[in-house]
N, C-alpha and C positions, 0 to 999 in steps of 0.2 A: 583483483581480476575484474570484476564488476567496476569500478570504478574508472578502469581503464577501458573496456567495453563502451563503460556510458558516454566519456570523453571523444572515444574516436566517433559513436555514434553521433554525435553531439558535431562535431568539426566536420562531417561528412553532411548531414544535412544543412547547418549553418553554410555551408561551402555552397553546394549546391543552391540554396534558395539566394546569397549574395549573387552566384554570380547569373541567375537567373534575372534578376531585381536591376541587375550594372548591366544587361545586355549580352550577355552569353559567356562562352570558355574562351574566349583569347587572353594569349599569354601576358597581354595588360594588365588583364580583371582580372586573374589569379593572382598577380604580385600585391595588386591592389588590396585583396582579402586578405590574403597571408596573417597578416598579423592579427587581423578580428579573428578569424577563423580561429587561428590557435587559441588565442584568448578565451572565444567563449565551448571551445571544446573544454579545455583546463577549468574552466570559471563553472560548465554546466556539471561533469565529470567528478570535480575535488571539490569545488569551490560550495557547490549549491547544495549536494548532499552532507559537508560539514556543518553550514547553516542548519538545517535541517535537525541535523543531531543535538545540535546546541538550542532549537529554539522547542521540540518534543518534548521535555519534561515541562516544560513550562505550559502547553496547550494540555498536559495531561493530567494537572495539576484540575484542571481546568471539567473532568470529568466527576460526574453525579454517580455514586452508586447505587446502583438499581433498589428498588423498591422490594423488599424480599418476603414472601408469603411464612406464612407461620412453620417453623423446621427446618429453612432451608438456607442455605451456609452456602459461601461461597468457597469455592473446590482452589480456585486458580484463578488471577486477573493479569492482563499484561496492554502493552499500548499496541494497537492495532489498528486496521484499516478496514473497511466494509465499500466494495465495491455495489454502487445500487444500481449502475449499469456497465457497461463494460469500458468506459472510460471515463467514469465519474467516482473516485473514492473519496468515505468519509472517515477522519478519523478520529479515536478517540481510544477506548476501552472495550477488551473484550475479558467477562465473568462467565466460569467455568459452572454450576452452583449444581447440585445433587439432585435438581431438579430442571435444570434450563441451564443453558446458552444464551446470554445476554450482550447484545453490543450496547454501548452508550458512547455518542458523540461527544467530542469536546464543544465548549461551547461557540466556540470561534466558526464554527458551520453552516452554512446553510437548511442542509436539511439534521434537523437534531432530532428526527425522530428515533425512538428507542427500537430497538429488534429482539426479539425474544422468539428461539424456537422449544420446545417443550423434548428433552431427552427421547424421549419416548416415539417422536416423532422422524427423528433422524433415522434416513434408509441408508447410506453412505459416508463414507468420511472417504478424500482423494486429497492428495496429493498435487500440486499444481505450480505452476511457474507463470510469474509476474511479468506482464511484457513477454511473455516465452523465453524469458530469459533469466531473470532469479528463483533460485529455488526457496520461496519463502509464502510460497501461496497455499492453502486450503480449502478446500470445497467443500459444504456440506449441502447435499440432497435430503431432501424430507418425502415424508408418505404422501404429501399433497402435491408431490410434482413442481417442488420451492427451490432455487439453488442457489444458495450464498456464498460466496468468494471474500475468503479473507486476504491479509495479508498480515501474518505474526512473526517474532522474533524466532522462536523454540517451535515451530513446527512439528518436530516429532512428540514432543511433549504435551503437547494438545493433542493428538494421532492419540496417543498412549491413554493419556487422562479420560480423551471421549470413548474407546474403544471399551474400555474398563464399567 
């Protein structure tokens, strides 16, 4: 379902910006796209998110495990995303530990800086959808008025793990 979403989204703006670029909607320029169009709907849709799968364990290979204070274990770690603003994500590793919430980039990033918020600290744990449209996002609020936007595999399972 998602990947058919992203596809038609994908061929519905690609559509639009060719026949923007070729000079308008006459029944020309639409024959003329047709077949990019398709292409890079299928190509953005199937094509770019199987890359993707195929090249993740290899960036993630790629991530440091946090630096961890005297006692404190790590709970749960999985590959994830950290959104630093709202259309900038990085991604890497997210560490669950008894003590903290730890993201660590991979090192293929730009900003590879570490995030750590302190359990203790967390006033919310929500629910959220990526693009407004997959259900694989998370939120967490802090006492300082902080809010970070993941994007994780097992979502509930984080929910469950942080809540506990």
């Amino acid at each position: 379902m998602v990947f058919a979403l992203s596809a038609l989204f994908s061929m519905v703006v690609f559509a639009i910006l060719m026949m923007v670029i070729n000079g308008g909607f006459s029944l020309n320029n639409m024959k003329s796209i047709l077949l990019p169009t398709l292409f890079m709907g299928l190509f953005m849709g199937v094509g770019f998110p199987y890359l993707l799968k195929k090249i993740t364990p290899f960036l993630v290979k790629n991530v440091d495990t946090p630096i961890l204070s005297e006692g404190e274990k790590i709970i749960i770690e999985q590959k994830a995303n950290l959104f630093r603003n709202w259309w900038i994500a990085t991604g890497g590793k997210l560490f669950l530990t008894n003590r903290r919430l730890i993201f660590s980039a991979h090192k293929y990033n730009f900003q590879q800086k570490e995030t750590s918020i302190d359990l203790s600290k967390i006033s919310s744990i929500k629910k959220r959808k990526t693009a407004r449209l997959v259900d694989n996002g998370l939120r967490i609020n802090t006492t300082e008025n902080t809010e970070f936007d993941f994007v994780v595999d097992d979502r509930s399972e984080w929910i469950d793990r942080l809540e506990t």
